[in-house]
RORO-669834 format. One record per residue: x, y, z negated of N, C-alpha, C in turn. Coordinates in nm, 3 decimals. Layout:
<pts>
PT, X, Y, Z, X, Y, Z, X, Y, Z
...
</pts>
This chain:
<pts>
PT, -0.401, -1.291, -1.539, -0.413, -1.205, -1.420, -0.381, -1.061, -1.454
PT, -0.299, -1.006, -1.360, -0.275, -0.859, -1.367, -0.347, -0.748, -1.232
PT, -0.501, -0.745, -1.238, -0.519, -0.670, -1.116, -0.497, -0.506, -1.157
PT, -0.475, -0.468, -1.014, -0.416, -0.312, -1.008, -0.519, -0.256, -0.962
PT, -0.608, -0.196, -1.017, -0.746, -0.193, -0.912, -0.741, 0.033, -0.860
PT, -0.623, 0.090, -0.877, -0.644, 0.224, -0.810, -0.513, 0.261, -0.747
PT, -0.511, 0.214, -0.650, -0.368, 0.273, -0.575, -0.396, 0.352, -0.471
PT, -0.307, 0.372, -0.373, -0.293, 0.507, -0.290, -0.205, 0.467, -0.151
PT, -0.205, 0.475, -0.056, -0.134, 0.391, 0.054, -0.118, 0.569, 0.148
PT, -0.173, 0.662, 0.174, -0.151, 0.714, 0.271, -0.016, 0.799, 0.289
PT, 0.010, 0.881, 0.165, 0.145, 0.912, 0.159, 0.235, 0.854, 0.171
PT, 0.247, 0.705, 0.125, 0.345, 0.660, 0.199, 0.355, 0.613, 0.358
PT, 0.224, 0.568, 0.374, 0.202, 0.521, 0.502, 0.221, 0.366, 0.536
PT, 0.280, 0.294, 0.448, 0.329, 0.155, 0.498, 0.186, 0.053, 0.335
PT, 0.096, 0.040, 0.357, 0.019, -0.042, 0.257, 0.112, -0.155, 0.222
PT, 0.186, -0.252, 0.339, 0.232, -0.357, 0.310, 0.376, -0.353, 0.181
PT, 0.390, -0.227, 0.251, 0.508, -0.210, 0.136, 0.467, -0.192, 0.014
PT, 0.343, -0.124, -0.032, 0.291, -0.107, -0.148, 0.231, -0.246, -0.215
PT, 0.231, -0.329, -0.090, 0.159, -0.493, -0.185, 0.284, -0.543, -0.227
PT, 0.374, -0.521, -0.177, 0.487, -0.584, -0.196, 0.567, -0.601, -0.326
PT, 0.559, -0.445, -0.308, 0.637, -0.356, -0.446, 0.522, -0.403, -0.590
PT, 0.397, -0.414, -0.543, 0.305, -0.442, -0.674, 0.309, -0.601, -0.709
PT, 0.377, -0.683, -0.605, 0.314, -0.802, -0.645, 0.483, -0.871, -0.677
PT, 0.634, -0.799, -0.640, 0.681, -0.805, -0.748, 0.726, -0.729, -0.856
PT, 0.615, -0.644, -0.905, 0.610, -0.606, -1.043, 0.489, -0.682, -1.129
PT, 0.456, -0.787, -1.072, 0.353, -0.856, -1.136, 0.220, -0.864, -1.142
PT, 0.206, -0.732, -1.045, 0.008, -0.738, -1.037, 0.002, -0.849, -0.938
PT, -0.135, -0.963, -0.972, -0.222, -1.026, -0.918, -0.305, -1.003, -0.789
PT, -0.353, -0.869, -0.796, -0.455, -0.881, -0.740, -0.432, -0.672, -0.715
PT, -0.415, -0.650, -0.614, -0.400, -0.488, -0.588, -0.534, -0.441, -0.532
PT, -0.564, -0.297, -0.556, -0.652, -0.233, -0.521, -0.636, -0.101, -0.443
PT, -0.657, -0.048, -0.299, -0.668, 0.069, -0.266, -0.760, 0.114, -0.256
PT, -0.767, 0.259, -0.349, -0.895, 0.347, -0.355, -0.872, 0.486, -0.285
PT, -0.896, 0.502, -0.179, -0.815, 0.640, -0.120, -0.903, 0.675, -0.188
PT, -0.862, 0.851, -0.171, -0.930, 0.955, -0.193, -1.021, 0.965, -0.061
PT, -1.101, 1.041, -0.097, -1.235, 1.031, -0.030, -1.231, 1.217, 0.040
PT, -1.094, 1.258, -0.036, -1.052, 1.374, 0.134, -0.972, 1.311, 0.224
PT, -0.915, 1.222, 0.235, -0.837, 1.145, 0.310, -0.936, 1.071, 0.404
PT, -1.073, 1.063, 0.428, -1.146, 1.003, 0.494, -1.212, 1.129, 0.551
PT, -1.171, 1.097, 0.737, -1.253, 1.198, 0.816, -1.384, 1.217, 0.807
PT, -1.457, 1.103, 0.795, -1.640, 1.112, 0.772, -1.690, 1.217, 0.643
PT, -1.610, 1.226, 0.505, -1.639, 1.304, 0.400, -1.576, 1.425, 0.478
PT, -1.449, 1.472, 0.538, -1.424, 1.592, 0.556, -1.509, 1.659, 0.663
PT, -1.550, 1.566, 0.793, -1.618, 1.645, 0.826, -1.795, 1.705, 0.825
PT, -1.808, 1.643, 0.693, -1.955, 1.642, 0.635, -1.923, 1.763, 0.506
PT, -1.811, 1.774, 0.492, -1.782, 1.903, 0.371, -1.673, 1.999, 0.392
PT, -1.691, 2.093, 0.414, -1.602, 2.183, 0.446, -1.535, 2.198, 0.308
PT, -1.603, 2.198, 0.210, -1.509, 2.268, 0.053, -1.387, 2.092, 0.068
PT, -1.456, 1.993, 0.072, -1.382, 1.829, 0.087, -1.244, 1.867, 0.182
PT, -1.273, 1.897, 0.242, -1.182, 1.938, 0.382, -1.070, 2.006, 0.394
PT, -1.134, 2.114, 0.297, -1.032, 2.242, 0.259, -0.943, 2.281, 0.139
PT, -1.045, 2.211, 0.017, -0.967, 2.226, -0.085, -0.886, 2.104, -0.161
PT, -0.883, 1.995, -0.115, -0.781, 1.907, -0.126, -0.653, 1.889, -0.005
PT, -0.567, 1.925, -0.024, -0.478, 1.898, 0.071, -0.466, 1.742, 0.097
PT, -0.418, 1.653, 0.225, -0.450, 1.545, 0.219, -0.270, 1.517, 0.217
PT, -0.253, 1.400, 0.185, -0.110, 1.327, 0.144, -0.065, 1.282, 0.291
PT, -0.139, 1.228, 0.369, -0.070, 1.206, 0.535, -0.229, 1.230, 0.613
PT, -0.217, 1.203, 0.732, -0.286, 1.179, 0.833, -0.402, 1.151, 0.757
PT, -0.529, 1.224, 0.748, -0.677, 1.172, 0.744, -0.697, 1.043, 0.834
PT, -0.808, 0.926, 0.730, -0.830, 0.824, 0.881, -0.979, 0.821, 0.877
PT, -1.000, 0.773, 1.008, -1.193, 0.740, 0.958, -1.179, 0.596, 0.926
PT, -1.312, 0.638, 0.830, -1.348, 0.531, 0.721, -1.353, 0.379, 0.787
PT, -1.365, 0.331, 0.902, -1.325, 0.241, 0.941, -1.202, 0.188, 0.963
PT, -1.076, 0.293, 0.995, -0.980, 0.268, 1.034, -0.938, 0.219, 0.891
PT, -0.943, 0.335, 0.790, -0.929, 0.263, 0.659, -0.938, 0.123, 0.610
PT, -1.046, 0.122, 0.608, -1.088, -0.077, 0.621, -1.013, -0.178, 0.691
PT, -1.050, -0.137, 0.803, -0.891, -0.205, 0.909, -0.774, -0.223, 0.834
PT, -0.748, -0.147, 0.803, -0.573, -0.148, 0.742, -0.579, -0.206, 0.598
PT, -0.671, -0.197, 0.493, -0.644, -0.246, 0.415, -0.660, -0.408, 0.422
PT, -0.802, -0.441, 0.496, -0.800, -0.598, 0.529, -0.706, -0.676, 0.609
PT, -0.661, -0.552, 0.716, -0.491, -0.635, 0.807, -0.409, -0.647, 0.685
PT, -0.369, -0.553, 0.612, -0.300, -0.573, 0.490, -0.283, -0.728, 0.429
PT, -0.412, -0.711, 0.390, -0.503, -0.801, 0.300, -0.467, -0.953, 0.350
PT, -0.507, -0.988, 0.490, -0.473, -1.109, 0.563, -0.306, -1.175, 0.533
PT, -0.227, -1.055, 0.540, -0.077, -1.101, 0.540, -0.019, -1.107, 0.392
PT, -0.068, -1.063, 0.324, -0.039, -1.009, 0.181, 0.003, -1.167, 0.051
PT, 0.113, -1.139, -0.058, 0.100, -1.287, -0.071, -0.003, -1.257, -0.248
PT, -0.034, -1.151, -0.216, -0.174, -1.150, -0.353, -0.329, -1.101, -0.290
PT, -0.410, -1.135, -0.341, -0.563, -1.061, -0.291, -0.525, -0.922, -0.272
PT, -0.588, -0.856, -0.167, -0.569, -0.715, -0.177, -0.690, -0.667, -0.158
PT, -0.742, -0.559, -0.249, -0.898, -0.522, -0.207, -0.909, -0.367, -0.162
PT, -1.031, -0.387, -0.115, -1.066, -0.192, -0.038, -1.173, -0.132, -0.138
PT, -1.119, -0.033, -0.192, -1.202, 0.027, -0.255, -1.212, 0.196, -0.191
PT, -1.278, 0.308, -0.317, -1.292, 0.452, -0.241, -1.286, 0.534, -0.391
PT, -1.184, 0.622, -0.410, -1.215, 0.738, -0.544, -1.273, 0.864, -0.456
PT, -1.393, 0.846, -0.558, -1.471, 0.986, -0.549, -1.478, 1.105, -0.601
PT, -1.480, 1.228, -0.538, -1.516, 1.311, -0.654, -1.585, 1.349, -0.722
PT, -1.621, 1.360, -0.877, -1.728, 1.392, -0.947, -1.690, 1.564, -0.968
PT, -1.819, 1.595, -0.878, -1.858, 1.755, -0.942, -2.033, 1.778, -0.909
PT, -2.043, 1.731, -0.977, -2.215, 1.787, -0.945, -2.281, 1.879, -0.915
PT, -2.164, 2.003, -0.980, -2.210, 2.109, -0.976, -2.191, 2.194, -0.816
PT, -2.158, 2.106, -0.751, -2.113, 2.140, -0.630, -2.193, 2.024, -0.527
PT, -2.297, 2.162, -0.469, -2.387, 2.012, -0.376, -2.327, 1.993, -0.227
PT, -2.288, 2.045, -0.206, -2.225, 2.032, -0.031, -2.123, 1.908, -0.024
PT, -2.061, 1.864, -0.172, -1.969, 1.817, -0.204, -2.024, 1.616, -0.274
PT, -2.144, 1.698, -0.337, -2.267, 1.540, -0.386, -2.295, 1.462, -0.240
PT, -2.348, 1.592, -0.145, -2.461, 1.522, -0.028, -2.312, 1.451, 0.026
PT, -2.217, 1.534, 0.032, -2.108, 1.442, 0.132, -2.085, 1.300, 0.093
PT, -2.057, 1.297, -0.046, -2.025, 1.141, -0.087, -2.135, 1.110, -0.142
PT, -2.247, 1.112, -0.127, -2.370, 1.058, -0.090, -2.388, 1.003, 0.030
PT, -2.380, 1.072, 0.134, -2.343, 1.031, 0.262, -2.250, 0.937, 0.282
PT, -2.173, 0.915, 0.249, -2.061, 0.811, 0.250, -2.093, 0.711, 0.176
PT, -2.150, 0.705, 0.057, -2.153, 0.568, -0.003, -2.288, 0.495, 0.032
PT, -2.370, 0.617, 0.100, -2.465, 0.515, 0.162, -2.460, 0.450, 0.273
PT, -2.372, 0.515, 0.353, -2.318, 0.467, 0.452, -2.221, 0.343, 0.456
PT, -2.160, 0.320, 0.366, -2.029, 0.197, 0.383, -1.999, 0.165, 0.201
PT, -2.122, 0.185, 0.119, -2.059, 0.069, -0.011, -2.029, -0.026, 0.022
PT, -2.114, -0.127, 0.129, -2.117, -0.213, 0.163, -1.985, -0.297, 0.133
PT, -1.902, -0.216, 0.199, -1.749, -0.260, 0.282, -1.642, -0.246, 0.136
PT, -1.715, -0.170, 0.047, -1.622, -0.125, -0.064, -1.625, -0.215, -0.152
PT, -1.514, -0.273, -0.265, -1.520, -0.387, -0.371, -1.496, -0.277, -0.513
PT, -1.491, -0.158, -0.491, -1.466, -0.058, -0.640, -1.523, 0.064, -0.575
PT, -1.578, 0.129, -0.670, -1.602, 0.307, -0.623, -1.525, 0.332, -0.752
PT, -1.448, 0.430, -0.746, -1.368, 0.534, -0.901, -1.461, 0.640, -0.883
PT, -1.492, 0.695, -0.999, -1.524, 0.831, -0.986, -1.436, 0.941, -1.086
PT, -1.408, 1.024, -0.983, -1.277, 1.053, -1.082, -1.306, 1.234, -1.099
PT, -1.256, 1.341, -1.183, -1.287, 1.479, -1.194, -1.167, 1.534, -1.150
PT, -1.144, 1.633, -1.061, -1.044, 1.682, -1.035, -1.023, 1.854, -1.061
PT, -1.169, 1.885, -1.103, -1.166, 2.007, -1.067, -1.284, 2.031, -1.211
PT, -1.237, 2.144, -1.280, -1.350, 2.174, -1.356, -1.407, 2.298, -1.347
PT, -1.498, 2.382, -1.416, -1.553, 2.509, -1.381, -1.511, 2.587, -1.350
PT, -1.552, 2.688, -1.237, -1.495, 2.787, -1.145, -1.367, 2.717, -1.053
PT, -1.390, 2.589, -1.044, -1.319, 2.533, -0.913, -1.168, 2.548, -0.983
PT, -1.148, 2.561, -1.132, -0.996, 2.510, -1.195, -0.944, 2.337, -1.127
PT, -0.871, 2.355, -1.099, -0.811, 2.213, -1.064, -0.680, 2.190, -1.178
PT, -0.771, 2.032, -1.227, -0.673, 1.956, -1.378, -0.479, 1.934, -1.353
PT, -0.470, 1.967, -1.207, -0.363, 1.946, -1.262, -0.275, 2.015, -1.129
PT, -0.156, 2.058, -1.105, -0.097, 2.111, -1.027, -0.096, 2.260, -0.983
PT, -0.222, 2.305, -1.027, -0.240, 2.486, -1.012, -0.215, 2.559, -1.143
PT, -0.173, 2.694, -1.105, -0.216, 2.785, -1.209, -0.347, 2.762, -1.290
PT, -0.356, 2.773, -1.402, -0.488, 2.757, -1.517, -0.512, 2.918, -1.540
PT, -0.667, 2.897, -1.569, -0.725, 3.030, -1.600, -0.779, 2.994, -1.743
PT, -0.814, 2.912, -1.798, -0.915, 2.879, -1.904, -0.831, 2.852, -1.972
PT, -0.910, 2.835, -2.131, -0.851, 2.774, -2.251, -0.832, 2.610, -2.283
PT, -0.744, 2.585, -2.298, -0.752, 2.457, -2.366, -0.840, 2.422, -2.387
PT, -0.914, 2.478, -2.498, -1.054, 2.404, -2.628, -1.160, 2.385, -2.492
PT, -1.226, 2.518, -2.369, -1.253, 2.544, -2.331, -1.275, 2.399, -2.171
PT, -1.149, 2.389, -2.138, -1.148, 2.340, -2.029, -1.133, 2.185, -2.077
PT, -1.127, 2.144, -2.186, -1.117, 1.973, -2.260, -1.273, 1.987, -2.218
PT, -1.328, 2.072, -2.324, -1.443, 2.029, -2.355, -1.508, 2.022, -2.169
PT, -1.498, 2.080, -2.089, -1.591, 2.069, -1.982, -1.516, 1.980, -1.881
PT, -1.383, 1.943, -1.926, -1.340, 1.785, -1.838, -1.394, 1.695, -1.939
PT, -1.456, 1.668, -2.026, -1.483, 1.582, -2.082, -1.634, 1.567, -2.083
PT, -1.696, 1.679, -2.118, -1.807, 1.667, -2.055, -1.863, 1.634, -1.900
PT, -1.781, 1.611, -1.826, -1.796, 1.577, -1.673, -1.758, 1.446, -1.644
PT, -1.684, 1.406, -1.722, -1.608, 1.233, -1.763, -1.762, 1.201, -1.815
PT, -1.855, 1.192, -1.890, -1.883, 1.135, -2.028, -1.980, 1.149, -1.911
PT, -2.042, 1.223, -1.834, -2.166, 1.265, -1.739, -2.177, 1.147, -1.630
PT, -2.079, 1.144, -1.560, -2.045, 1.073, -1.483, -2.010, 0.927, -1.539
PT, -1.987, 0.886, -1.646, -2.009, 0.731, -1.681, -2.195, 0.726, -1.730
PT, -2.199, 0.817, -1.796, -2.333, 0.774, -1.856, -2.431, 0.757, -1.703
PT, -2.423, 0.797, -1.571, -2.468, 0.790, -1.491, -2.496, 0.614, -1.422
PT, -2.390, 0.616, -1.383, -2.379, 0.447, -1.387, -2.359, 0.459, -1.209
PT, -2.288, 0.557, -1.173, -2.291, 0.567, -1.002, -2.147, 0.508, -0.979
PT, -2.067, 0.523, -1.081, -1.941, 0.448, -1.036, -1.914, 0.314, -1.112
PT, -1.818, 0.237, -1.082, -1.750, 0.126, -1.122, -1.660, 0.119, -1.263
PT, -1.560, 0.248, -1.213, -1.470, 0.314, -1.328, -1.440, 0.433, -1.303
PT, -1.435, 0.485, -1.445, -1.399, 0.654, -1.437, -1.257, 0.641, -1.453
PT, -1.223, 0.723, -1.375, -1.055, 0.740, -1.380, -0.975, 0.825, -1.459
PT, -0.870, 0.809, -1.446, -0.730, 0.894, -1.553, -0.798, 0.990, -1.617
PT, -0.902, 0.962, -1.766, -0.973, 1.039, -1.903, -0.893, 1.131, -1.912
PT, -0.745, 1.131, -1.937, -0.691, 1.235, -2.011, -0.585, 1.323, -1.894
PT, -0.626, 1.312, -1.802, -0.560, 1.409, -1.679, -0.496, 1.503, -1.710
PT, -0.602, 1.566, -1.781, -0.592, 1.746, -1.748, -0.474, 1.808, -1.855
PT, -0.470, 1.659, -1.918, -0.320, 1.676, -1.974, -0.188, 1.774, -1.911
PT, -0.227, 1.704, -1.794, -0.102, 1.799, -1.696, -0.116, 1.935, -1.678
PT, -0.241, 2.031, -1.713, -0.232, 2.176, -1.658, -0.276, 2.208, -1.876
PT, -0.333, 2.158, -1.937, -0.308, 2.170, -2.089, -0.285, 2.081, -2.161
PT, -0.145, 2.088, -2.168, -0.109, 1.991, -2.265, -0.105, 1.997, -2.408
PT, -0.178, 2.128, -2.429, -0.184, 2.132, -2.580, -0.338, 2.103, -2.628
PT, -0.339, 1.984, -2.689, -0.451, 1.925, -2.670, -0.550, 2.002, -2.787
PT, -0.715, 2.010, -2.777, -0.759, 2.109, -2.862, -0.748, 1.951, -2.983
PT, -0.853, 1.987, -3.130, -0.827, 1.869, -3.233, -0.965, 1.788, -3.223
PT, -1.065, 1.803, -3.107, -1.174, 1.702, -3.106, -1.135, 1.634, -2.981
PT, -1.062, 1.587, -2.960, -0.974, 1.536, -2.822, -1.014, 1.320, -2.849
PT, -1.011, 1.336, -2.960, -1.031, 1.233, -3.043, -1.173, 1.148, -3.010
PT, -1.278, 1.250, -3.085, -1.410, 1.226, -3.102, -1.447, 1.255, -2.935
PT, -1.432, 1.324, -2.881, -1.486, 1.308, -2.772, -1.433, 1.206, -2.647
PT, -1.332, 1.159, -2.641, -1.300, 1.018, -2.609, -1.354, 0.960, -2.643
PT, -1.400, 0.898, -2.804, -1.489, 0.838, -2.859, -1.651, 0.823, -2.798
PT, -1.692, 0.942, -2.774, -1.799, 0.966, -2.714, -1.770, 0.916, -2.547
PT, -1.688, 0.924, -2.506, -1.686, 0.925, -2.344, -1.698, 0.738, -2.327
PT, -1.603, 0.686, -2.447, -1.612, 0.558, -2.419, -1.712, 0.510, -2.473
PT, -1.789, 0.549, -2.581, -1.935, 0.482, -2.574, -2.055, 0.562, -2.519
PT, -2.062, 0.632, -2.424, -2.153, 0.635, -2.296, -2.126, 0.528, -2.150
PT, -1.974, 0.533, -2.179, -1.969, 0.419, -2.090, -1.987, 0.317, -2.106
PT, -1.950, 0.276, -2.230, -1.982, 0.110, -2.278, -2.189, 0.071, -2.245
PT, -2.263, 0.247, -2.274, -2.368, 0.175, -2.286, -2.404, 0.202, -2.142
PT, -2.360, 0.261, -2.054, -2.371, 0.219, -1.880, -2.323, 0.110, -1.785
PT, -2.248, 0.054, -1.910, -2.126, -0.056, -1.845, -2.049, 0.005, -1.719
PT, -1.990, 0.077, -1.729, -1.863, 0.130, -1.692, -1.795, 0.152, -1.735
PT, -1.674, 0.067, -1.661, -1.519, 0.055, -1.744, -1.479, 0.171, -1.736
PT, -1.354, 0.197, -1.812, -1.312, 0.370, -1.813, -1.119, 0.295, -1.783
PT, -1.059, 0.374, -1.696, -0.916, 0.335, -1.656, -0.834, 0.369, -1.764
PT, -0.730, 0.306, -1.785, -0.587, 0.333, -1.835, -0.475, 0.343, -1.718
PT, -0.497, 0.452, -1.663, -0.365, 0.531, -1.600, -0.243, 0.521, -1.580
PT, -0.172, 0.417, -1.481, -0.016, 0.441, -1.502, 0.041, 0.609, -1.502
PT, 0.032, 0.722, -1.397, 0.071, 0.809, -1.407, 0.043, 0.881, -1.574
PT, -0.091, 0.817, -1.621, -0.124, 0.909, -1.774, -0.059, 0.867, -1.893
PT, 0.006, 0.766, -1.829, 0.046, 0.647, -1.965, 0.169, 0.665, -2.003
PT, 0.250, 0.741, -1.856, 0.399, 0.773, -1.843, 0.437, 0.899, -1.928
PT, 0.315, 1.025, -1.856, 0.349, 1.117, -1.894, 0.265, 1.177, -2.015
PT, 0.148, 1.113, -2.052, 0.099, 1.156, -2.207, 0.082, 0.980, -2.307
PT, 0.122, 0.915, -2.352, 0.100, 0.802, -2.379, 0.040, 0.803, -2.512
PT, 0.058, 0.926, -2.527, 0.005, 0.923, -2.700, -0.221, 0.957, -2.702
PT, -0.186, 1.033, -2.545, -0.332, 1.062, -2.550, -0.391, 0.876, -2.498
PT, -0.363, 0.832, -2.386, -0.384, 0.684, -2.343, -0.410, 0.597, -2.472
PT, -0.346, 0.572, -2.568, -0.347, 0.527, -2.668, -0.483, 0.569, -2.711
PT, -0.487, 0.708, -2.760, -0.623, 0.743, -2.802, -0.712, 0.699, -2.752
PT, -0.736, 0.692, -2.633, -0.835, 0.653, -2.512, -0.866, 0.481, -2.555
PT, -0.722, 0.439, -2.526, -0.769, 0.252, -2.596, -0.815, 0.228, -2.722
PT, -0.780, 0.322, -2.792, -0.806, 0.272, -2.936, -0.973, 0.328, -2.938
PT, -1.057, 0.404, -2.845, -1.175, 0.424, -2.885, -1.210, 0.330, -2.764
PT, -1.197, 0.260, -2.656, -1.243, 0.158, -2.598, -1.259, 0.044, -2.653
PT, -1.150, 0.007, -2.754, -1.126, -0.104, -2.810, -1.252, -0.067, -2.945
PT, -1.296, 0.019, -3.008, -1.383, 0.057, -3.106, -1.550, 0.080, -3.023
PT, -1.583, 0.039, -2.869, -1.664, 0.068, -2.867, -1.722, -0.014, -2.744
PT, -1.616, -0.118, -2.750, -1.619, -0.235, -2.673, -1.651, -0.200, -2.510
PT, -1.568, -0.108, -2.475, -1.574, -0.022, -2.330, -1.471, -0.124, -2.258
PT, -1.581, -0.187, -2.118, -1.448, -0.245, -2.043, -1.342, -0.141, -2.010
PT, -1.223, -0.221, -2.008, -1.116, -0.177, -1.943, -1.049, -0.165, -1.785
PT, -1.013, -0.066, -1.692, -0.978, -0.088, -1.576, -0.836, -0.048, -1.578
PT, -0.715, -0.155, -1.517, -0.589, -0.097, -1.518, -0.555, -0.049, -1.392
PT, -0.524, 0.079, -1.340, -0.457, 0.139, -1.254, -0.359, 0.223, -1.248
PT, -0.240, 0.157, -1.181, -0.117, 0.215, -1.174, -0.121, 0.409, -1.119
PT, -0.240, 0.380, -1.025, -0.258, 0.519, -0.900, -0.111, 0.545, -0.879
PT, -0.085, 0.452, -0.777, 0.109, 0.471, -0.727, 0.049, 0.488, -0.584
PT, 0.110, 0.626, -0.551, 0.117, 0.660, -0.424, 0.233, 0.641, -0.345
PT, 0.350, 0.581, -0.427, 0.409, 0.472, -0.365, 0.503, 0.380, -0.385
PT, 0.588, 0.299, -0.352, 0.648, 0.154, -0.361, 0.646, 0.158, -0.530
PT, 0.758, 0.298, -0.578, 0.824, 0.292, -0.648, 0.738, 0.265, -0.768
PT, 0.661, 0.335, -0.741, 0.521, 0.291, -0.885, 0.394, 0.257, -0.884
PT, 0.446, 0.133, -0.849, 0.306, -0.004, -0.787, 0.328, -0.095, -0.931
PT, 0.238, -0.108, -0.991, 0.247, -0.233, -1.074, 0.312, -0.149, -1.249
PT, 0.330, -0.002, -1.245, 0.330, 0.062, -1.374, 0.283, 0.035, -1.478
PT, 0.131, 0.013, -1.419, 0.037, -0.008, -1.502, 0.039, -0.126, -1.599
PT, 0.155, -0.232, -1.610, 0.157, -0.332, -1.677, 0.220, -0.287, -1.783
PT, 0.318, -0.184, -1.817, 0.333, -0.149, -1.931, 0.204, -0.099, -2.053
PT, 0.118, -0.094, -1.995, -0.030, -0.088, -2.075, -0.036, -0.208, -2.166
PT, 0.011, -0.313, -2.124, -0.061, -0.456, -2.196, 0.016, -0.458, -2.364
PT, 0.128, -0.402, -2.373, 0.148, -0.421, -2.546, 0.022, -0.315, -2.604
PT, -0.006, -0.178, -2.558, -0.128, -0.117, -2.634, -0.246, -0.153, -2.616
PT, -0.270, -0.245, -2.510, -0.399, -0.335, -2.522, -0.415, -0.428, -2.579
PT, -0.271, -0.516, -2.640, -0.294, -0.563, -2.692, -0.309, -0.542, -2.830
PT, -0.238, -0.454, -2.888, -0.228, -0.379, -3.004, -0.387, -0.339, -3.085
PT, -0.452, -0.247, -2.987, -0.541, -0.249, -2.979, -0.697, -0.344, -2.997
PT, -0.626, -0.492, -2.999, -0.727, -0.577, -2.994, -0.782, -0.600, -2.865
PT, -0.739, -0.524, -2.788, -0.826, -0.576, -2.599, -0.747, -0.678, -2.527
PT, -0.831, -0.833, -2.548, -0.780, -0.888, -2.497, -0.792, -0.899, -2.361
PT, -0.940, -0.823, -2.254, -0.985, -0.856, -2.116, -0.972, -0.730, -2.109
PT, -0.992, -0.746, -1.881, -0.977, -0.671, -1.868, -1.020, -0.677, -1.737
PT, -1.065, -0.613, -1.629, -1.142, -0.631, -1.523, -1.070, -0.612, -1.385
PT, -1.156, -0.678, -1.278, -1.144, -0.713, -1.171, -1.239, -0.671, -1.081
PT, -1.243, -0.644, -0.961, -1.326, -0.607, -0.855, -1.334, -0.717, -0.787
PT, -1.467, -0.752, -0.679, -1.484, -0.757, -0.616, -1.629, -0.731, -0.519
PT, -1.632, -0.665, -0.384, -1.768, -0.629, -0.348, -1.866, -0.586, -0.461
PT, -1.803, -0.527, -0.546, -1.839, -0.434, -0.647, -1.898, -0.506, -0.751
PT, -1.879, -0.652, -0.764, -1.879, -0.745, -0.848, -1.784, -0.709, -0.969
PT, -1.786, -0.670, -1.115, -1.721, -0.690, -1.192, -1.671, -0.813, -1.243
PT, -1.570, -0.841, -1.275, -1.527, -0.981, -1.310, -1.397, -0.995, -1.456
PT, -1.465, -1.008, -1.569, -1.382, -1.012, -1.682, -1.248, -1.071, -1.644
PT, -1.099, -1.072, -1.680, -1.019, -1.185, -1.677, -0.952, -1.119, -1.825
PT, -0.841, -1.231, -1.816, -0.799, -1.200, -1.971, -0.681, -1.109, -1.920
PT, -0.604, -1.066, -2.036, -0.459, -1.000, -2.017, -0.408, -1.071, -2.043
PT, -0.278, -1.035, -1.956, -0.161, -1.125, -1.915, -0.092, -1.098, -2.036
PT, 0.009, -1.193, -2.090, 0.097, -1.217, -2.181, 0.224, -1.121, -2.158
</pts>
């Protein structure tokens, strides 16, 4: 089995096209996790939600969401599941109570929560803006917010570890050990930690790092492409020679927030 468990449907707008494109590149089993500014109920419960993520198309409410991924889902010729990526900032409560509000409201309906960091101290965002901070500086407090947020046990899987790759790519030299650390807080919360198609493309040497301390600390694994659209649905299968390399032979599955081991595909 090859499930895709973090994709993205609104920028493109067509989901069906995105099952399509994933199921012939070989994923099994697809996953959409919008972002959780893309859902009217979080934006209009948070103004910072609202304002400081730009959204990729049309906001929907959280029902309409559901709708579309299960119409999806019905016609689709692989399982398709509904999931939700959240944002982790704690340090920001207007932003907690909102997706607090939301996941008490409709886990129900959800088969994955991501919890993912987008933003680190003084509201730096990991990737696409001007940077103010240092390297050594801004690792250490995306990593400390990764390692926080698994040891918690509020999400399913923490998403793309080595992000912030994109706004410092000059990585500080405990980049190592503290991966190490991130994947055994998760291992002892049981939360899987993702391997990234977008992270795998454009830093593969850090991803690697990331498996090789999952694989040392017996941290499930979650594969997600995060293709926001056709073209890079199903990325994420180039992962399986460093998982296997690695020694990881499983690798996980969602459902109704059921974890479910399967093996990797050949």
């Amino acid at each position: 089995m090859l499930p895709d468990n973090h994709n993205h449907y609104i920028a493109w707008g067509d989901p069906g096209a995105m099952v399509e494109a994933a199921a012939a590149a070989g994923v099994t089993e697809l996953v959409f996790s919008e972002h959780v500014h893309h859902i009217e109920e979080a934006r209009a419960a948070s103004p910072y939600i609202a304002t400081r993520f730009a959204p990729e198309g049309p906001p929907v409410a959280h029902g309409g969401y559901v709708a579309t991924v299960r119409a999806a889902a019905a016609v689709a010729p692989i399982p398709v599941r509904c999931g939700i990526e959240l944002d982790v900032a704690d340090d920001n409560a207007g932003l907690v109570a909102a997706t607090t509000a939301l996941r008490d409201s409709y886990a129900s309906e959800w088969d994955i929560v991501i919890g993912s960091v987008h933003v680190i101290g003084g509201d730096e965002a990991i990737e696409g803006e001007p940077v103010h901070s240092d390297a050594a500086s801004a690792w250490a407090d995306y990593l400390d917010r990764l390692t926080e947020a698994a040891a918690s046990g509020d999400y399913d899987v923490i998403s793309h570890p080595v992000r912030l790759a994109q706004s410092h790519p000059d990585t500080p030299p405990f980049i190592a050990t503290r991966l190490g650390d991130l994947a055994e807080a998760a291992a002892r919360a049981d939360v899987a930690l993702e391997v990234n198609g977008t992270d795998l493309e454009r830093r593969p040497d850090l991803v690697e790092m990331l498996v090789d301390a999952c694989a040392r600390h017996a941290t499930p694994v979650s594969l997600g492409s995060d293709a926001h659209r056709p073209q890079k649905a199903g990325r994420v299968r180039a992962a399986i020679p460093l998982l296997r390399r690695a020694g990881i032979d499983r690798i996980v599955a969602f459902e109704r927030r059921n974890r479910i081991a399967v093996p990797l595909p050949g």
